[in-house]
N, C-alpha and C positions, 0 to 999 in steps of 0.2 A: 504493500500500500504506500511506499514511498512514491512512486509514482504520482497518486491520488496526491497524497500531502503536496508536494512540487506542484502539481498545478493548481492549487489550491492558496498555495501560499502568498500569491502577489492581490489577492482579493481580500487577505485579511485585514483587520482595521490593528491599529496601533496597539492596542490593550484587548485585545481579543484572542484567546486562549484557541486551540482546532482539538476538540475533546475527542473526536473521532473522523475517521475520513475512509472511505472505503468507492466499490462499484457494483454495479448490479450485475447480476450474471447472464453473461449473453448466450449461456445456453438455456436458460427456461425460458420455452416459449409461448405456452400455455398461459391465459388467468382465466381467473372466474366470465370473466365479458366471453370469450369464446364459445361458452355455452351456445348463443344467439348468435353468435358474429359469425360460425363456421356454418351453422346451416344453411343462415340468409347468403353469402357470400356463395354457395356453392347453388343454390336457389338464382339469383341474381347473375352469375357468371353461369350457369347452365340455359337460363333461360336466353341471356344475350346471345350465346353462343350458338342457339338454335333457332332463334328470331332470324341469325345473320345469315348463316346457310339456308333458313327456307327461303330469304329472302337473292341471295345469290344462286341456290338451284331450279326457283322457280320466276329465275330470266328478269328479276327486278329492274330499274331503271337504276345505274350509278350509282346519283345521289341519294337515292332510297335505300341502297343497300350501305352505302357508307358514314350513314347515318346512326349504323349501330355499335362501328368502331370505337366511337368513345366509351361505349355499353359496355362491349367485350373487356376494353383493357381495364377498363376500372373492375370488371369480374375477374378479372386474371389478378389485380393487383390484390383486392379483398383475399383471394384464394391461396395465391401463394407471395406474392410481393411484400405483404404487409412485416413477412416472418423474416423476410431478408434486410428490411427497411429497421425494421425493433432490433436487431441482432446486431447490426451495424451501428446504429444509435446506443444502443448500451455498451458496446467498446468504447464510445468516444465519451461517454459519460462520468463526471469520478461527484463525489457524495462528499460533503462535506459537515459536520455539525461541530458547530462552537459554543463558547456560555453562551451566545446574544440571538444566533442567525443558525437556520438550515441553510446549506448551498447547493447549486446543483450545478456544475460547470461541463457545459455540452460543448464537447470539440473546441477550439483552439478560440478566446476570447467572448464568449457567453457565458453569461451566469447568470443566474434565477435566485433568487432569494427571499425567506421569508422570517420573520422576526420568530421568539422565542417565545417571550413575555406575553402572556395573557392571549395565544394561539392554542387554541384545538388542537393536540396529536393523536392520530390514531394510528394503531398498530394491530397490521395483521398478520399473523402466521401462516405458512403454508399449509397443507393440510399434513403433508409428511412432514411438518418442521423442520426444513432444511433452509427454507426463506423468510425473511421479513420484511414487509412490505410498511410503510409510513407514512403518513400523509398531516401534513402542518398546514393548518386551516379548513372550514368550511370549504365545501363545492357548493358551487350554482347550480344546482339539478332543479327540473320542472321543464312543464313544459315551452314557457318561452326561454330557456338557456340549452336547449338541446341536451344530446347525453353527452357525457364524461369522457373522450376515447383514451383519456392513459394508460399507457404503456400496452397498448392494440396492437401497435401500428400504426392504427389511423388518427395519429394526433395528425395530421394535414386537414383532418376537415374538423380539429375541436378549435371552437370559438376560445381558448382559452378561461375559460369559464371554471377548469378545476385545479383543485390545488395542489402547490408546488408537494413533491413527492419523492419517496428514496423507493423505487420499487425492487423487485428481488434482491435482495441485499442476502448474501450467503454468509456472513459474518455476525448471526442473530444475538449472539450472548455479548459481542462487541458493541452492538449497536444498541440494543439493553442498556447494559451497562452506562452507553451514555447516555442517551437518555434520562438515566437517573441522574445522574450527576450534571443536569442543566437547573442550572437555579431559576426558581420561578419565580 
């Protein structure tokens, strides 16, 4: 986790302590949202994909048949793209928590942060207890903020609406551990 900590370190404030620092693991590719996301997605990219052929087997007009390309790929990407996209996205991701600030530093000069003091944390376990999953602040869920898509894949189409988050985190009794020791 040196690593994490280095990139971590030029974001930190003066008197600001890194109690923990870690990354999520790019091999669980699985969460709870997939329940709905793998059926509709193979529903969606099944149906595009045969809307497209009936429409190129049975001698459509160009524009009518290429009209569903955008269908297809977005079915293709739901299907299998999103696993390639979240995989790649949690390699470039490292975690950080300090006494003050969660961090979350995506690839080479972004970072996400959300305060300490008087935030909401919640914590989930995997169900084999191998991950911990965190989440610092309310979500916007309802119906006029859409759904949640973190850590899908398809955050490209979340309004930003949910909250900053340390998701699969394989270092559980680590991240525990600080957590407790964040002063509130």
């Amino acid at each position: 986790m040196e690593e994490a900590r280095r990139r971590l370190a030029p974001y930190l404030l003066t008197d600001e302590s890194l109690l923990w620092s870690g990354r999520p693991d790019p091999h669980k590719h699985f969460t709870a949202s997939d329940i709905f996301l793998v059926p509709f997605s193979l529903l969606w990219g099944g149906f595009a994909i045969f809307w497209m052929t009936a429409a190129l087997v049975n001698g459509a007009p160009v524009p009518f048949a290429l009209f569903g390309v955008p269908f297809v790929a977005l079915g293709l990407y739901m299907i299998f793209g999103r696993f390639f996209y979240k995989a790649k996205r949690k390699r470039e991701t490292v975690y950080g928590l300090t006494d003050r600030r969660a961090l979350v530093a995506l690839g080479t000069g972004s970072l996400s942060e959300a305060p300490l003091q008087r935030t909401p944390v919640d914590q989930r376990l995997s169900r084999d207890g191998l991950h911990l999953t965190v989440t610092f602040g309310r979500s916007a869920r309802g119906w006029m903020t859409g759904p949640n898509y973190a850590n899908t894949g398809m955050e490209l189409f979340d309004r930003g609406n949910g909250p900053l988050g340390f998701y699969d985190v394989a270092d559980v009794h680590g991240l525990q551990d600080a957590l407790r020791r964040v002063p509130r």
